[in-house]
N, C-alpha and C positions, 0 to 999 in steps of 0.2 A: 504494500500500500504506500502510496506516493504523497509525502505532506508536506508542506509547503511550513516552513517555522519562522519566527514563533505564529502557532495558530491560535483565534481569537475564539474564545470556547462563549456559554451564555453566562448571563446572570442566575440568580433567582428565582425559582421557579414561582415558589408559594408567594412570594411577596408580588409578584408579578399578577398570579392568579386574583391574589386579595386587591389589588389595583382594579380589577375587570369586574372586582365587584362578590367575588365569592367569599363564603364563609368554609374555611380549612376547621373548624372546630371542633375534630372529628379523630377517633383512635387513628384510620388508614390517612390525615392529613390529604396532602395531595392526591394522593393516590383512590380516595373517595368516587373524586370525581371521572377515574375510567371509566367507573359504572354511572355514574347521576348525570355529568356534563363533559364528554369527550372533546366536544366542541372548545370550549374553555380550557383544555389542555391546547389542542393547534393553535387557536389565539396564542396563545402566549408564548408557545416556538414562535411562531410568524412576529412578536413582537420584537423579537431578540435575532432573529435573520434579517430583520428590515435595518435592524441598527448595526446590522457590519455581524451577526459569529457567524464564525466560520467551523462551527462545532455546537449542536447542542443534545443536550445529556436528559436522556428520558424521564418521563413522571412514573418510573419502578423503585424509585428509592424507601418506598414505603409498603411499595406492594410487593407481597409473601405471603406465600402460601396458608404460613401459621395466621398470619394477620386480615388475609382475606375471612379462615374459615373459624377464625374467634368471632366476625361478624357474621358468620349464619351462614356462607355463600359453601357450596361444596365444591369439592377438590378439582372439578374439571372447572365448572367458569373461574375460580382463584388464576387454574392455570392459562384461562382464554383471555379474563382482565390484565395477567402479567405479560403474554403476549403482547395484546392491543397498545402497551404503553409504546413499542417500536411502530407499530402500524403509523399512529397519531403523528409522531415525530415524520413518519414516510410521509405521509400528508401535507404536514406541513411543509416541510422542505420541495414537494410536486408546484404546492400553489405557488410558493415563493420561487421558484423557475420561470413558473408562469405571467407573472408579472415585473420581476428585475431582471432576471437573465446576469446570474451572479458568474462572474469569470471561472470560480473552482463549484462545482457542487458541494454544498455544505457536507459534513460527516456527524453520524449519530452515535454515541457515546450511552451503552445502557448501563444505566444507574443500578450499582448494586450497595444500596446503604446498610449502614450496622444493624449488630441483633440489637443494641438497643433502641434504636428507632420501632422496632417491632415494641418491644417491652413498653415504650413512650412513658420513661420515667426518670428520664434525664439522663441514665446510665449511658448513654451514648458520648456524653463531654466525661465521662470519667472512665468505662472499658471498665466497670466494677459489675460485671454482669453474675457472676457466683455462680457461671456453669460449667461443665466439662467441654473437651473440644470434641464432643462426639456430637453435644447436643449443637454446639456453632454450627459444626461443618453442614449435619443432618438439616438446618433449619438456611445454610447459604446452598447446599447443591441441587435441588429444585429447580431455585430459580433461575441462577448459575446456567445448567442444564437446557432450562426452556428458552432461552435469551442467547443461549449459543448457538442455537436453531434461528433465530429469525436476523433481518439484513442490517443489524446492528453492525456498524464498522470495528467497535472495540468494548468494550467494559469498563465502565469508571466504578472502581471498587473504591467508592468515595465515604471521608468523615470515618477513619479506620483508627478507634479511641485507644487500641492495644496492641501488645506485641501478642498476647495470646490470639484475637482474631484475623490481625497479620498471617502469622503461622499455619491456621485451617485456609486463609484463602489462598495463603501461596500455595497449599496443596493440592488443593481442588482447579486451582488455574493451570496444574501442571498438565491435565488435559483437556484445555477447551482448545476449539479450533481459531477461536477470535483471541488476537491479542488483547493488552489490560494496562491502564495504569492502576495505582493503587496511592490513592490521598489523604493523609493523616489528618488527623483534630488534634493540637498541639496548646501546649498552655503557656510556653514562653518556645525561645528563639532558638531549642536545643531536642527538648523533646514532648512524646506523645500525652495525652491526657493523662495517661497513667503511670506516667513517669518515666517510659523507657526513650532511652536515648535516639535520636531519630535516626542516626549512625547504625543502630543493631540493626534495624529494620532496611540500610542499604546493604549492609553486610548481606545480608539474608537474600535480598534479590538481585544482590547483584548479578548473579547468572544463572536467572531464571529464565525459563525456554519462553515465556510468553507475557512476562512483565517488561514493559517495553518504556514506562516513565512510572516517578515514585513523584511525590510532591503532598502537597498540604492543599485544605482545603476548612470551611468553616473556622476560618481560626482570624484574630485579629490582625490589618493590613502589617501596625507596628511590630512584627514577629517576622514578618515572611523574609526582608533583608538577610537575616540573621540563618535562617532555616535553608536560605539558598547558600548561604556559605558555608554553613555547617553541613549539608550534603554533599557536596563539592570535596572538601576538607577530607570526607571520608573515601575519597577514589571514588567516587559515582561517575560515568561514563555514560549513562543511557539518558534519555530525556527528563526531564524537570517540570511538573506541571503545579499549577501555584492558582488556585481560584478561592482567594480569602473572603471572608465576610465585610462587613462595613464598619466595625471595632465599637459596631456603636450599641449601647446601652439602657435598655427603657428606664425610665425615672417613675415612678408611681404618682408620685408626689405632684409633679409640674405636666404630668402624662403626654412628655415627648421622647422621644431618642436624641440621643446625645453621642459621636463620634465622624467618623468620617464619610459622611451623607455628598462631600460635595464630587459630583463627578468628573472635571476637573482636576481636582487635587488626587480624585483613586487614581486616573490616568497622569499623571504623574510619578505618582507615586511605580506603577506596572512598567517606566519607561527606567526605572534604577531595577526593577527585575529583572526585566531583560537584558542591560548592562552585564548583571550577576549570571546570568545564564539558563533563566528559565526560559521554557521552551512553547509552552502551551497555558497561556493567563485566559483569565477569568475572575469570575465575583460568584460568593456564595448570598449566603442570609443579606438581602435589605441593599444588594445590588441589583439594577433593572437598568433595564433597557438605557438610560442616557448615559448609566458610566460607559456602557459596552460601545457607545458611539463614540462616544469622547476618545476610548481605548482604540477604535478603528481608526481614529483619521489619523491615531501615530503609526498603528500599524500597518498601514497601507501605503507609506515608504518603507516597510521593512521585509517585506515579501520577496521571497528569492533568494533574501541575503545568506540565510541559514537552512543548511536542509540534515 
């Protein structure tokens, strides 16, 4: 597969969605709506293709099998909603042909989010899940499995809180036919949520048959500097993917968010990434659509440069 670097990944899915007006207030989160409003999922690729990515990452981050069939749905539509998140993504990206006639065909990236995003009890920013890696592996190869089957270009094993569920997916990646990157949730400039060095975790893939970029992802903008040298540092050779959140903060009190909201300054900011040698940017939580344009009009003198 032929990419063009550094490639312009999407924002935000949910905060995107919640923009258009949906209510996410639901165990499956985004993932609700493959079954209630699929439409409102292509909206919101086609939001994020119109403003320049050149990669966007499926509404599966949430949907699994155990998470579908906690809410009622049996084991075959679990396995047909977990599909449909690449269909949608196809979709979008046909329409969006259809009317800009984009130089590269965009690339779709299936979301495979943590077990705690299924648990939806925080244990996702921390990798404190209290289970064996029987029950990880058993609860990612599914869906793993079903998503290696459909015209997903790669796997973003994204928001990866431990080195424990690090380890079952490096496993289970060692035979899918679709490459993967794999993006940590990191709580300073060094390591992952639950304290392991971000360093082990390069160790560990560095010559993995199918992990093809390691990088960070939901984690605050002020950290990624740091996280792009400290992987580097450790002989990392393969790609670097970096799609940080927006550092920013709800207040109760004065009920605003508070961090780095301006899109401008994150595209800025993504322009000393790539200096450092990240390969594949983007925005997680509370980034949309105008950082990722801001981020396109740097990146569209950098096309070519790196491959």
């Amino acid at each position: 597969m032929k990419i063009n670097y550094p490639l312009l990944i999407d924002g935000g899915l949910s905060n995107q969605l919640e923009k258009q007006g949906l209510d996410l207030n639901h165990s499956l989160w985004s993932a609700i709506l493959l079954e209630t409003n699929p439409e409102a999922i292509i909206q919101a690729h086609l939001a994020y293709l119109k403003a320049g990515a050149q990669c966007i990452i499926t509404s599966s981050y949430q949907a699994s099998v155990d998470g579908f069939m906690s809410e009622g749905y049996d084991m075959e539509k679990a396995h047909r909603l977990i599909k449909s998140a690449v269909l949608l993504a196809e979709e979008a990206i046909k329409r969006h042909i259809s009317t800009e006639s984009p130089v590269q065909k965009p690339l779709i990236a299936a979301s495979i989010g943590p077990y705690g995003a299924f648990l939806a009890n925080g244990s996702e920013y921390t990798g404190d899940y209290g289970v064996t890696d029987e029950i990880l592996s058993k609860f990612h190869k599914t869906r793993i499995s079903l998503l290696d089957d459909s015209k997903a270009d790669f796997f973003a094993c994204e928001t990866i809180p431990s080195f424990q569920e690090t380890k079952v997916l490096a496993t289970l990646l060692k035979t899918t036919k679709k490459p993967a990157w794999v993006s940590f949730s990191c709580r300073d400039g060094q390591h992952l949520n639950d304290g392991t060095h971000i360093g082990k975790c390069a160790t560990l893939l560095a010559s993995h048959p199918t992990v093809f970029a390691i990088g960070v992802n939901c984690t605050p903008p002020k950290y990624i500097s740091g996280l792009i040298k400290t992987i580097k540092e450790e002989g990392w050779t393969k790609k670097i993917v970096m799609y940080p959140n927006s550092g920013e903060v709800y207040h109760a009190k004065s009920k605003t968010w508070r961090g780095v909201s301006d899109p401008q300054i994150f595209a800025e900011m993504a322009k000393e990434w790539v200096d450092l040698g990240a390969d594949l940017i983007g925005g997680c939580c509370r980034i949309g659509p105008e950082h990722i344009k801001n981020m396109n009009a740097f990146f569209s003198g950098l096309h070519g440069l790196r491959t």
